[in-house]
N, CA, C and O atoms as a Tripos MOL2 file, in Angstrom:
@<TRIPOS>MOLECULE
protein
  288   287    72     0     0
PROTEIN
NO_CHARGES

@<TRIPOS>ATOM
      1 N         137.2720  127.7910   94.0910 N.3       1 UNK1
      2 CA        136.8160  128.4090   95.3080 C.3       1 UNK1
      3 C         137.6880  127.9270   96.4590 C.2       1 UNK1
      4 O         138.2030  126.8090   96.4870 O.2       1 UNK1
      5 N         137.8390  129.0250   97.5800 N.am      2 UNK2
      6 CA        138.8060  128.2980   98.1750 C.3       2 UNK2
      7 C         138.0610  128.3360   99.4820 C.2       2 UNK2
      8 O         137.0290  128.9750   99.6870 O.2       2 UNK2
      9 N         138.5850  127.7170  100.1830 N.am      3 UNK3
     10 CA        137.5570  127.9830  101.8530 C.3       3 UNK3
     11 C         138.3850  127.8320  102.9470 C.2       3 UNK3
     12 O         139.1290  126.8570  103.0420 O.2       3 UNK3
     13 N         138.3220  128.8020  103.8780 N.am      4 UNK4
     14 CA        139.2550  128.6960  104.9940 C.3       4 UNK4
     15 C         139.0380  127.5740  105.6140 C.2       4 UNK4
     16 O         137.9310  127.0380  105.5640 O.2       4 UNK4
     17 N         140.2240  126.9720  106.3970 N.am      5 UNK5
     18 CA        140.5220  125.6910  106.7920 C.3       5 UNK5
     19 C         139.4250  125.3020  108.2400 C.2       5 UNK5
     20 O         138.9280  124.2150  108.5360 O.2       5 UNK5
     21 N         139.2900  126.8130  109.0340 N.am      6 UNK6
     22 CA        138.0570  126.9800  110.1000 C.3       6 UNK6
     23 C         136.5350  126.6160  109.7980 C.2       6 UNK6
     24 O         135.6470  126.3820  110.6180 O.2       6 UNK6
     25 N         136.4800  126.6280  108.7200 N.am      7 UNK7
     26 CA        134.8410  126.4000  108.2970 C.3       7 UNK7
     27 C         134.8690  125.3030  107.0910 C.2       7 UNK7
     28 O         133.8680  124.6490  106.8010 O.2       7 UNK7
     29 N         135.8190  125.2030  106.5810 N.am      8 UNK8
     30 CA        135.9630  123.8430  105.3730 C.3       8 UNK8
     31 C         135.0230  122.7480  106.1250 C.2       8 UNK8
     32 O         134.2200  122.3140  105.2990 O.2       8 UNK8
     33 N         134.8490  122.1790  107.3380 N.am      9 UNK9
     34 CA        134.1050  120.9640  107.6440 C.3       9 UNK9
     35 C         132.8780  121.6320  107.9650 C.2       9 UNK9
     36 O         132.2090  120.8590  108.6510 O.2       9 UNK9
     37 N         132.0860  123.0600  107.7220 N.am     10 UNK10
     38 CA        130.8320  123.1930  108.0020 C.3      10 UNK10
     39 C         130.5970  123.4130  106.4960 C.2      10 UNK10
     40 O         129.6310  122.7400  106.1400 O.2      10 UNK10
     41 N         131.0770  124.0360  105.6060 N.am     11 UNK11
     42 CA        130.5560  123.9790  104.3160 C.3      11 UNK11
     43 C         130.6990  123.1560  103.2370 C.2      11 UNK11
     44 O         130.0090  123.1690  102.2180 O.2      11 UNK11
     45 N         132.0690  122.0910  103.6190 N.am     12 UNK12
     46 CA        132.1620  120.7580  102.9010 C.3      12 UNK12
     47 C         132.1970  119.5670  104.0520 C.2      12 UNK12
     48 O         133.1320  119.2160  104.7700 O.2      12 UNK12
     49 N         131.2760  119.2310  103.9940 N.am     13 UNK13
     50 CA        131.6970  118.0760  105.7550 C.3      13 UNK13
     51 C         132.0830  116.6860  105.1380 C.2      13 UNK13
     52 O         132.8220  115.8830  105.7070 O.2      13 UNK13
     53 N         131.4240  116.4650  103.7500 N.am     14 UNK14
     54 CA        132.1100  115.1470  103.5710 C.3      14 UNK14
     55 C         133.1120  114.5980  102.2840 C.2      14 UNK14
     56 O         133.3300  113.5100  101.7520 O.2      14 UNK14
     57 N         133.5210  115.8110  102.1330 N.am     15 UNK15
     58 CA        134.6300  115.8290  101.1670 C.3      15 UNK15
     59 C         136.2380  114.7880  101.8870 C.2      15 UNK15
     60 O         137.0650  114.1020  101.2870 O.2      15 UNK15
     61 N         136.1490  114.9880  102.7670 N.am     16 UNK16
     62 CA        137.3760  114.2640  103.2180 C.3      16 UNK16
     63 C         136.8750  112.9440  103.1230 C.2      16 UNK16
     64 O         137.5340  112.1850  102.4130 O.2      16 UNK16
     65 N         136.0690  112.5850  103.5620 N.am     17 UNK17
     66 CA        135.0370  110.9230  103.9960 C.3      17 UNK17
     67 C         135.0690  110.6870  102.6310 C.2      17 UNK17
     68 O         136.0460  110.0210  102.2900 O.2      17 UNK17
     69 N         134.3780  110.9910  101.8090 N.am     18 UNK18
     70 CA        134.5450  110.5900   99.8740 C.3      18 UNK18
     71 C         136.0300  110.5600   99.2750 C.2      18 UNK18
     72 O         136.2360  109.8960   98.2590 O.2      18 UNK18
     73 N         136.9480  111.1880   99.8180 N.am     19 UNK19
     74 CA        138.1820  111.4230   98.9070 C.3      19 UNK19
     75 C         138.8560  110.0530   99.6590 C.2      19 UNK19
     76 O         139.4990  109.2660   98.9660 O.2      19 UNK19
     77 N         138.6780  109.8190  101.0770 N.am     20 UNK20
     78 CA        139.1540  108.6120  101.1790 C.3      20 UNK20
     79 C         138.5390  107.3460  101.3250 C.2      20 UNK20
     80 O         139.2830  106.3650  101.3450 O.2      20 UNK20
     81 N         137.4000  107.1990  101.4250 N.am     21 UNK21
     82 CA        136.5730  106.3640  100.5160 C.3      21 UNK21
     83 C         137.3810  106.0910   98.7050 C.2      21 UNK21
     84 O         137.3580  104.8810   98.4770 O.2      21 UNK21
     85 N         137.6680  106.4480   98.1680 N.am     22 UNK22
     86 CA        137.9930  107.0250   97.0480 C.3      22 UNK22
     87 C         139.4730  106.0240   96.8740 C.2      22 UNK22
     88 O         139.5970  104.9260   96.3310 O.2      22 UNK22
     89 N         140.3700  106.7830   97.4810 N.am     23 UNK23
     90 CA        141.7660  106.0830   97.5780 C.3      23 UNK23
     91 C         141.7140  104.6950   98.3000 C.2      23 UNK23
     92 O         142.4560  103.7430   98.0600 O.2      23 UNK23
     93 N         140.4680  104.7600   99.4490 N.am     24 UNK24
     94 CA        140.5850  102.9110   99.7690 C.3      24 UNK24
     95 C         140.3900  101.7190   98.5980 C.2      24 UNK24
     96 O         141.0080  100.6640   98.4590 O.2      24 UNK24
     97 N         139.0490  102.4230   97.6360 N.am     25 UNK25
     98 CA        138.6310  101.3750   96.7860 C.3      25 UNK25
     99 C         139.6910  101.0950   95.7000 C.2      25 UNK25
    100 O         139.8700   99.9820   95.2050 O.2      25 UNK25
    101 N         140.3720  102.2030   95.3790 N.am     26 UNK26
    102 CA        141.4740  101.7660   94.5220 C.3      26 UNK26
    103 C         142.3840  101.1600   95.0290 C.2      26 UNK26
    104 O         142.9730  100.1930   94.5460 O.2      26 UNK26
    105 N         142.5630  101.6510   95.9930 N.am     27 UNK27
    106 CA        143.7210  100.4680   96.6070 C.3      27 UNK27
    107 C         143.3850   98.9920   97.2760 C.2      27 UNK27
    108 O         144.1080   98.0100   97.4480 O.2      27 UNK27
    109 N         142.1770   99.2030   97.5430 N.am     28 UNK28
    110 CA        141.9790   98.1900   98.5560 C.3      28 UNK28
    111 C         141.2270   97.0770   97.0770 C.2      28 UNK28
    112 O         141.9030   96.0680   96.8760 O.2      28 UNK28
    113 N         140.2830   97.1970   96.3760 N.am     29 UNK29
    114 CA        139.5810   96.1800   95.3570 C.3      29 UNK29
    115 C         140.9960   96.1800   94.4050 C.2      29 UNK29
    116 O         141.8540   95.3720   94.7610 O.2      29 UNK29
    117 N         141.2220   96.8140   93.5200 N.am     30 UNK30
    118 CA        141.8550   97.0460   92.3020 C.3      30 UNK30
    119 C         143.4780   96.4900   92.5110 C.2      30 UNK30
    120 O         144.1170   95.9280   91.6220 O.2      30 UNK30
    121 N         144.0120   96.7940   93.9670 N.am     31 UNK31
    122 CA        145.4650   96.4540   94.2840 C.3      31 UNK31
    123 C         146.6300   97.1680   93.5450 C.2      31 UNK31
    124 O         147.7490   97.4690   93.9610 O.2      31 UNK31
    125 N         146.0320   97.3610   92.2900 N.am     32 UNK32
    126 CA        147.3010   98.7410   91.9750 C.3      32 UNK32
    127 C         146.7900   99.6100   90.8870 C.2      32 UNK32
    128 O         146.0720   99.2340   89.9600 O.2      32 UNK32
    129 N         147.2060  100.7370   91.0800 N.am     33 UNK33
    130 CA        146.5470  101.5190   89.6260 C.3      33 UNK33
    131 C         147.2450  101.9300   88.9690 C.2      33 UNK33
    132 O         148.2550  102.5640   89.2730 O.2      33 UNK33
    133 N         146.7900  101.6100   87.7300 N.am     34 UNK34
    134 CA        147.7440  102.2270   86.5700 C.3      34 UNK34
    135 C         147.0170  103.8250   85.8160 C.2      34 UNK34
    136 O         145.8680  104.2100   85.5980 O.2      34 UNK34
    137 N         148.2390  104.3420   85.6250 N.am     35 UNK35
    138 CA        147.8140  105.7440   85.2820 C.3      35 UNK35
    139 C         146.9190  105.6840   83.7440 C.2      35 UNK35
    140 O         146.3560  106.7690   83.5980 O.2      35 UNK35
    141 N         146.7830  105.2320   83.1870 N.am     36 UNK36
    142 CA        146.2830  104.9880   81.9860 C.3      36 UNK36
    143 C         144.4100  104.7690   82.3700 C.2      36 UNK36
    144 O         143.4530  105.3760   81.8900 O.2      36 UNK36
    145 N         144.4510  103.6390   83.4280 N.am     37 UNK37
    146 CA        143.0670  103.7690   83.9010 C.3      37 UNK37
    147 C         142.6190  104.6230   84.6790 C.2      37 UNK37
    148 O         141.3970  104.5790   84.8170 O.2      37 UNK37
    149 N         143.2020  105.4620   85.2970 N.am     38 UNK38
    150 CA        142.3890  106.1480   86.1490 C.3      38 UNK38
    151 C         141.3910  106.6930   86.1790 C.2      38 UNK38
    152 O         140.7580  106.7950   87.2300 O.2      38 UNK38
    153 N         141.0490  107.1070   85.2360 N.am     39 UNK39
    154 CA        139.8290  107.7010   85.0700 C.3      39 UNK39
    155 C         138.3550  106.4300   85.1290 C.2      39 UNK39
    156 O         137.2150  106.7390   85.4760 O.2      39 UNK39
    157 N         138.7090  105.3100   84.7810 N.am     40 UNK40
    158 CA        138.0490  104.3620   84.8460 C.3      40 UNK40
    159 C         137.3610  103.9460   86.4450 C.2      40 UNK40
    160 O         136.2290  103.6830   86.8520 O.2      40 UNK40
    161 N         138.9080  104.0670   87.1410 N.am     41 UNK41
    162 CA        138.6690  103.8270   88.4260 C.3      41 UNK41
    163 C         138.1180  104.2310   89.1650 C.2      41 UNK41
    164 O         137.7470  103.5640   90.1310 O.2      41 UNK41
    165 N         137.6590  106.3300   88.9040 N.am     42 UNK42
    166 CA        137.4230  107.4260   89.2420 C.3      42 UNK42
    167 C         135.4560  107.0280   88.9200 C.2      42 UNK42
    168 O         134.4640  106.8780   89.6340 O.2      42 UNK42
    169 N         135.7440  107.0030   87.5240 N.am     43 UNK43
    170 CA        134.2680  106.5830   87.3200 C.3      43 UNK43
    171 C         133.2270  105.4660   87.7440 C.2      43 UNK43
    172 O         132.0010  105.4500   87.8490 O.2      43 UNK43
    173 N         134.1120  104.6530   87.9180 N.am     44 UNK44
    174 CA        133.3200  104.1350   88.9040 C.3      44 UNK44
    175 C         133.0950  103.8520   90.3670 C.2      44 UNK44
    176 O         132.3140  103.0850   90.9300 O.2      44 UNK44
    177 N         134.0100  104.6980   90.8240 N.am     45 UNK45
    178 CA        133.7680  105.4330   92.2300 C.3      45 UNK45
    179 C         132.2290  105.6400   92.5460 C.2      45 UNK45
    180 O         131.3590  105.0810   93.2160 O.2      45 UNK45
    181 N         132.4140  107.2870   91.2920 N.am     46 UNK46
    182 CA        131.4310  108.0930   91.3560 C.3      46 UNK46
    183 C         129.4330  106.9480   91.0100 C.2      46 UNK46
    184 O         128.3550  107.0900   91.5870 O.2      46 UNK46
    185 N         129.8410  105.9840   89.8770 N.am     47 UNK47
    186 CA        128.7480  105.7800   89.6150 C.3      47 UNK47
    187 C         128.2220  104.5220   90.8180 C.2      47 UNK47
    188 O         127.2430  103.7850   90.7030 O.2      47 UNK47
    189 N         128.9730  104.5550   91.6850 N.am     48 UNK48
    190 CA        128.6010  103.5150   93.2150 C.3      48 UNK48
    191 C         128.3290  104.5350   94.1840 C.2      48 UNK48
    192 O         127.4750  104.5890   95.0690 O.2      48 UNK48
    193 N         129.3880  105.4710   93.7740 N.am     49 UNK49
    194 CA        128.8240  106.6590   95.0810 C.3      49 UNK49
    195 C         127.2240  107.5180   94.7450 C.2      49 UNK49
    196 O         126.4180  108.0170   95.5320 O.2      49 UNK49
    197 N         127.2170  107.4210   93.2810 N.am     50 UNK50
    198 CA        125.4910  107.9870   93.3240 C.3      50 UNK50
    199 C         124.8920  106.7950   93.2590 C.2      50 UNK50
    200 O         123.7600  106.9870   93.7030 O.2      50 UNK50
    201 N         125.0190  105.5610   92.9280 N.am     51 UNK51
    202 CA        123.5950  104.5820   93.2620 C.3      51 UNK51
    203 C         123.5860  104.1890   94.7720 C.2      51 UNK51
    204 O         123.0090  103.1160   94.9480 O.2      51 UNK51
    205 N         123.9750  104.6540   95.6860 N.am     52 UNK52
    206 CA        123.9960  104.0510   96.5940 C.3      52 UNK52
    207 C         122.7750  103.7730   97.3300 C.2      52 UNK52
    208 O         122.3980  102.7250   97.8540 O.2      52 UNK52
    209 N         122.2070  104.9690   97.2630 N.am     53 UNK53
    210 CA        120.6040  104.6300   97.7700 C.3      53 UNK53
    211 C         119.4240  104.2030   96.9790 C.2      53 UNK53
    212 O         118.2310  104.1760   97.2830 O.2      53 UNK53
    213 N         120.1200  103.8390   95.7620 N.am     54 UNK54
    214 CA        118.7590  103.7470   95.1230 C.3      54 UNK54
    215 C         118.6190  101.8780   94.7940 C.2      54 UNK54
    216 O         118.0140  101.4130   93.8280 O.2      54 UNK54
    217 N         119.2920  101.1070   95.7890 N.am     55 UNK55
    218 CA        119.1080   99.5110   95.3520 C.3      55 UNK55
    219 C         117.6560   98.6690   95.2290 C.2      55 UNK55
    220 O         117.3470   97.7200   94.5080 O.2      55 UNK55
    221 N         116.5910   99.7250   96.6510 N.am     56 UNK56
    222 CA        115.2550   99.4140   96.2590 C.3      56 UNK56
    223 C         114.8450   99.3400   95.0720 C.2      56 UNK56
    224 O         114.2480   98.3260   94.7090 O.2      56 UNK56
    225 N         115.0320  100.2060   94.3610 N.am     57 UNK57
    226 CA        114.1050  100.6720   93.2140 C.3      57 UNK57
    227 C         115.2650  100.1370   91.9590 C.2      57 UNK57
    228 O         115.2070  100.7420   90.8890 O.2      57 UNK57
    229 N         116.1890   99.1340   92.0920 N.am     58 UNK58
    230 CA        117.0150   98.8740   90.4780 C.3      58 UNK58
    231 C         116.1260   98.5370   89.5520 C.2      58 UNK58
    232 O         115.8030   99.1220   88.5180 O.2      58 UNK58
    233 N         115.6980   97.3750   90.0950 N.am     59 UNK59
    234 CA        115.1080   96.7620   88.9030 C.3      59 UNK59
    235 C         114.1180   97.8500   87.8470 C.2      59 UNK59
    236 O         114.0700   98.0630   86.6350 O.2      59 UNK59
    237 N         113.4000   98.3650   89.0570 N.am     60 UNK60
    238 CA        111.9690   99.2620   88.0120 C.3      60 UNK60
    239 C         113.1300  100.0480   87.0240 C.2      60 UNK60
    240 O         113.4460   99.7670   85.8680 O.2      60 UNK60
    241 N         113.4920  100.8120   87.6480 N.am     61 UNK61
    242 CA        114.8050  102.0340   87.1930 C.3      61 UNK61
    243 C         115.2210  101.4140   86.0770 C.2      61 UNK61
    244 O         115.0850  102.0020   85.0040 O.2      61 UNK61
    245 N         115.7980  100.1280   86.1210 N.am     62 UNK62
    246 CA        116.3310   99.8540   84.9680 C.3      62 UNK62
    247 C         115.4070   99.0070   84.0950 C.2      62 UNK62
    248 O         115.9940   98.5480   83.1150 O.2      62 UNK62
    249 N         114.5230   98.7830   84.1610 N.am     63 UNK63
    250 CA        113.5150   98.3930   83.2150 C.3      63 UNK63
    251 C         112.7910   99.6490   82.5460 C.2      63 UNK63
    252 O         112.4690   99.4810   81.3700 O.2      63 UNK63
    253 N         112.5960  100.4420   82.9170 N.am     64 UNK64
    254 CA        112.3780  101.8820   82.5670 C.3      64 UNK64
    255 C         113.0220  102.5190   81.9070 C.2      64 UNK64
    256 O         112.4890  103.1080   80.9660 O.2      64 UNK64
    257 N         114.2040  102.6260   82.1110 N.am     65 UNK65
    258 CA        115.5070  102.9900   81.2110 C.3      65 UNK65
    259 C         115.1590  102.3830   79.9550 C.2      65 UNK65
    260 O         114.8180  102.9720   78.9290 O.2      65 UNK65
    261 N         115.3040  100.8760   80.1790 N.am     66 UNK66
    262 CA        115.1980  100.0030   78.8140 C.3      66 UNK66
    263 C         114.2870  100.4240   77.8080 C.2      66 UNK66
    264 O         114.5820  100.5310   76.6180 O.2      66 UNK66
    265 N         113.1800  100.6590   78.3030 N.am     67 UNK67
    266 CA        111.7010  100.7350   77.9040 C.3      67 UNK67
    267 C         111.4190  101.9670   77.0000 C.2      67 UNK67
    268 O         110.7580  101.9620   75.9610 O.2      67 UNK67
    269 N         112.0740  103.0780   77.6160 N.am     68 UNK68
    270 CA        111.9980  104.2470   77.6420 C.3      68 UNK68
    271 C         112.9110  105.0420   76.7030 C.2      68 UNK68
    272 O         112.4600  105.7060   75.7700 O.2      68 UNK68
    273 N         114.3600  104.9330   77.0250 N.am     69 UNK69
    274 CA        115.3950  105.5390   76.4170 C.3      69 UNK69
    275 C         115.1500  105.1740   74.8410 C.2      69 UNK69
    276 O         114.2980  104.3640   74.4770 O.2      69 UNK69
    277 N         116.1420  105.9900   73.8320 N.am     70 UNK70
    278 CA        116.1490  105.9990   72.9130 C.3      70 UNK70
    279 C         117.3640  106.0080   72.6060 C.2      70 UNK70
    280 O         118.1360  106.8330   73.0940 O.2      70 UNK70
    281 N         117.8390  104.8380   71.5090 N.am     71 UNK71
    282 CA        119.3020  104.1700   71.4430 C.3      71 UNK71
    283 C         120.0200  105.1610   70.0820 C.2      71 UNK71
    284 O         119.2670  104.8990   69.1440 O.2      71 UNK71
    285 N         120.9100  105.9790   69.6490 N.am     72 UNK72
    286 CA        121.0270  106.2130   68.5730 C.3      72 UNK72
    287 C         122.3790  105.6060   68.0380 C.2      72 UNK72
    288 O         122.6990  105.7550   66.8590 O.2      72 UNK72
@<TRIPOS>BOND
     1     1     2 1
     2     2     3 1
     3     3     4 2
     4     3     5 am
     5     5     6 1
     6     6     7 1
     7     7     8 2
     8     7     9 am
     9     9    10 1
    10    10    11 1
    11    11    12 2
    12    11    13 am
    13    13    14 1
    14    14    15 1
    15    15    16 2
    16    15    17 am
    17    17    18 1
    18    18    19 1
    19    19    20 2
    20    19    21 am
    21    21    22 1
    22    22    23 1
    23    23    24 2
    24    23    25 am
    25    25    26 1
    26    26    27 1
    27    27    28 2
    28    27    29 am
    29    29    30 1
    30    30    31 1
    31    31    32 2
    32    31    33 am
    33    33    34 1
    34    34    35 1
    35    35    36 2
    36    35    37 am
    37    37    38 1
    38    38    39 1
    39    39    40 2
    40    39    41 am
    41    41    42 1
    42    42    43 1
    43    43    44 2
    44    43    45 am
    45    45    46 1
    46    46    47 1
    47    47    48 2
    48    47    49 am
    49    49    50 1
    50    50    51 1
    51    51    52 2
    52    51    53 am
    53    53    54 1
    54    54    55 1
    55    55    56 2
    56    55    57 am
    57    57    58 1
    58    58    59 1
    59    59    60 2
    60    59    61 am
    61    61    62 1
    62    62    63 1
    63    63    64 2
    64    63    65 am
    65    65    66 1
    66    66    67 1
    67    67    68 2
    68    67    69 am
    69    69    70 1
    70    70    71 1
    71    71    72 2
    72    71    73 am
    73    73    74 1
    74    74    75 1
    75    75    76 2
    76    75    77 am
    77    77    78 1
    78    78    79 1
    79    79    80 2
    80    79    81 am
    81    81    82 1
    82    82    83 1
    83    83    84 2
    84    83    85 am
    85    85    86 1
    86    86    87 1
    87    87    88 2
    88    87    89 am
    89    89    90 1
    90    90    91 1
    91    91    92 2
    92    91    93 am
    93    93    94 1
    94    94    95 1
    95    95    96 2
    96    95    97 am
    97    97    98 1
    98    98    99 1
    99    99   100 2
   100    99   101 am
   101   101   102 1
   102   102   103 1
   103   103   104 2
   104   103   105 am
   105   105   106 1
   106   106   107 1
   107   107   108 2
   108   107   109 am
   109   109   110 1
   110   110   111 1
   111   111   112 2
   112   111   113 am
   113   113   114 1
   114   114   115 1
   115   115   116 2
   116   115   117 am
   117   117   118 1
   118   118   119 1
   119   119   120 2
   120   119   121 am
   121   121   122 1
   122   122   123 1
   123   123   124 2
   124   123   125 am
   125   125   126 1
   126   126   127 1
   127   127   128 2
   128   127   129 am
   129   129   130 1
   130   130   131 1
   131   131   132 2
   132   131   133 am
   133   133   134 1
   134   134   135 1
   135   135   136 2
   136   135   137 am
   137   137   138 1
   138   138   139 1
   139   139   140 2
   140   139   141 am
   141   141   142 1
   142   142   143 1
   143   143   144 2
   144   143   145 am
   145   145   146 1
   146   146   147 1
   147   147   148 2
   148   147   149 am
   149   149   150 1
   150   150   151 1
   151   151   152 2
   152   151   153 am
   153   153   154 1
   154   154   155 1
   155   155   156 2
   156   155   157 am
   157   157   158 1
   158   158   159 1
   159   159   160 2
   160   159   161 am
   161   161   162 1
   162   162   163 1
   163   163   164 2
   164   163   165 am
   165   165   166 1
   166   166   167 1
   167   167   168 2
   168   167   169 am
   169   169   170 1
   170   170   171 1
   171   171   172 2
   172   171   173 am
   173   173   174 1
   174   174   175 1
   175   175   176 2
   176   175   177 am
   177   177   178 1
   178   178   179 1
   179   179   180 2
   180   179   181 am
   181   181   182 1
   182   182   183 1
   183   183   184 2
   184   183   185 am
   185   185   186 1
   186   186   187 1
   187   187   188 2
   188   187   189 am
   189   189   190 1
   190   190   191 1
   191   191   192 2
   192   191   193 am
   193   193   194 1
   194   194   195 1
   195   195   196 2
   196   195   197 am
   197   197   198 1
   198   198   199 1
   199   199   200 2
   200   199   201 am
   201   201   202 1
   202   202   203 1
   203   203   204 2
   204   203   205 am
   205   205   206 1
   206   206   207 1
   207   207   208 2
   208   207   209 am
   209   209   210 1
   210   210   211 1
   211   211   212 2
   212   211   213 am
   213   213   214 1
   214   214   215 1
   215   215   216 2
   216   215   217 am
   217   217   218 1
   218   218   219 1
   219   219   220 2
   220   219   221 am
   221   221   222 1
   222   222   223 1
   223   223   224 2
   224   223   225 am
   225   225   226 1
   226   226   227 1
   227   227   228 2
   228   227   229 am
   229   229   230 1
   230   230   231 1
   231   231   232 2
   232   231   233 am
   233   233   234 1
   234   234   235 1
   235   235   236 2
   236   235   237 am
   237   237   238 1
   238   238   239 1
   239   239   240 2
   240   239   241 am
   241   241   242 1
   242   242   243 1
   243   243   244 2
   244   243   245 am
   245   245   246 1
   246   246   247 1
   247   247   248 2
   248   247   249 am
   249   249   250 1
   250   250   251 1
   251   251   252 2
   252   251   253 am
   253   253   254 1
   254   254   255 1
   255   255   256 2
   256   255   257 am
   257   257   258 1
   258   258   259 1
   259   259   260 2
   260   259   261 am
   261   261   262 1
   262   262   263 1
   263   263   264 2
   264   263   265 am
   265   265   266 1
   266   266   267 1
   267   267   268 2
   268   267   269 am
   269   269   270 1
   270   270   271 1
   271   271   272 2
   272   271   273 am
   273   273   274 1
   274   274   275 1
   275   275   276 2
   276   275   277 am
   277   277   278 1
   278   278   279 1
   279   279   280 2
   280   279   281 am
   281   281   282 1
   282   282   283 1
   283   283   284 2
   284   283   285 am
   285   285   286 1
   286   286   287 1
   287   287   288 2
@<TRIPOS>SUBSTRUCTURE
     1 UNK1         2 RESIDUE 1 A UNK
     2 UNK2         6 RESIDUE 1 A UNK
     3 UNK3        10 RESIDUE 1 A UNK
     4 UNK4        14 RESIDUE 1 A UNK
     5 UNK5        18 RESIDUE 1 A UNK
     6 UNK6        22 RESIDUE 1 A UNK
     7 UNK7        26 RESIDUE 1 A UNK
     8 UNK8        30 RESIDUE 1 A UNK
     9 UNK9        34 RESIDUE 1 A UNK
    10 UNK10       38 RESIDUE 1 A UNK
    11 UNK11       42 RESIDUE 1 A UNK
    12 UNK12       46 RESIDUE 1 A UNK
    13 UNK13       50 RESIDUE 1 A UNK
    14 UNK14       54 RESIDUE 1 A UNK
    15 UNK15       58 RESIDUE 1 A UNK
    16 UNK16       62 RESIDUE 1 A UNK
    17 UNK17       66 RESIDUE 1 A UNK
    18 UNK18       70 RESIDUE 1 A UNK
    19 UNK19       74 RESIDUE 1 A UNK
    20 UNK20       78 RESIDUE 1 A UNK
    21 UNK21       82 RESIDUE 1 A UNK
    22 UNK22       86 RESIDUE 1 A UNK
    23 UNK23       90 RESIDUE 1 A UNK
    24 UNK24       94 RESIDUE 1 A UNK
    25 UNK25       98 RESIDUE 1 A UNK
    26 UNK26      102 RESIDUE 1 A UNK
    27 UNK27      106 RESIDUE 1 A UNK
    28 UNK28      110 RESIDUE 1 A UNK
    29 UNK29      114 RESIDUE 1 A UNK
    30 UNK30      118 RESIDUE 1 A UNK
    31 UNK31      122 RESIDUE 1 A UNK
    32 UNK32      126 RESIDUE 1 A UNK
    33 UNK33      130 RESIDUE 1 A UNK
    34 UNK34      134 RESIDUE 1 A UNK
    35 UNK35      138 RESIDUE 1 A UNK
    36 UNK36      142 RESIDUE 1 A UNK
    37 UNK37      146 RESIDUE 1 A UNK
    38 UNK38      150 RESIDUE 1 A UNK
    39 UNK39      154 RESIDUE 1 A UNK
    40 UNK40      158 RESIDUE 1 A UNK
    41 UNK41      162 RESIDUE 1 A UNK
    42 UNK42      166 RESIDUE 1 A UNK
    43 UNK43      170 RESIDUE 1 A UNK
    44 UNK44      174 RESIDUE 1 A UNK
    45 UNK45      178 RESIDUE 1 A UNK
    46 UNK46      182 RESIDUE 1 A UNK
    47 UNK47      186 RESIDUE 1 A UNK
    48 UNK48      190 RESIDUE 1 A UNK
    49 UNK49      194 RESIDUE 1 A UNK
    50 UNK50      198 RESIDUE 1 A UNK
    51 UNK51      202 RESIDUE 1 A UNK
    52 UNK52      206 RESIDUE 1 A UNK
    53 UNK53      210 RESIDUE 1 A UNK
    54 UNK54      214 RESIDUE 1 A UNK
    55 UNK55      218 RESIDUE 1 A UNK
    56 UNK56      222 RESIDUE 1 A UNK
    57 UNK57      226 RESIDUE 1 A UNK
    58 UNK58      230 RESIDUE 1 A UNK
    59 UNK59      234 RESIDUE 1 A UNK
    60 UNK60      238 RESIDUE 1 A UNK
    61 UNK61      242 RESIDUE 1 A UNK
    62 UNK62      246 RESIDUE 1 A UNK
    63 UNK63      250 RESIDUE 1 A UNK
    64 UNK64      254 RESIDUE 1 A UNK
    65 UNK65      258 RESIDUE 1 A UNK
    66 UNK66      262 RESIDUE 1 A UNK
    67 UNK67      266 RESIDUE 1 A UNK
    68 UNK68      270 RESIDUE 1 A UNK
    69 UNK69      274 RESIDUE 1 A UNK
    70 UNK70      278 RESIDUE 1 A UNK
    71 UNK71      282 RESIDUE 1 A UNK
    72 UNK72      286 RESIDUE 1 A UNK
């Protein structure tokens, strides 16, 4: 999908803020990246960028998980 450059910050507003969020943590924690990991680096972007609000509730969350899930 493509979106004109006039409305890109009303229908994506924080795509720029995440993409460089994104390139700081690799550069800034990690200090260099190798192409082999990237995807590593990527993933755990993403899995800090979705827990971010949920630090109240870890523990239950993940005792629940434990409790709950089914290992195969």
């Amino acid at each position: 999908m493509k979106v004109e450059p006039k409305v890109a910050m009303k229908k994506l507003p924080y795509v720029h803020t995440i993409i460089s969020n994104a390139k700081r943590m690799t550069g800034g924690i990690h200090h260099s990246v190798f192409k082999d990991y990237l995807q590593n680096y990527l993933n755990e972007f993403c899995y800090k960028l979705n827990r971010r609000n949920f630090q109240r509730d870890m523990f239950d969350g993940m005792l629940k998980a434990s409790v709950c899930d089914t290992w195969f």
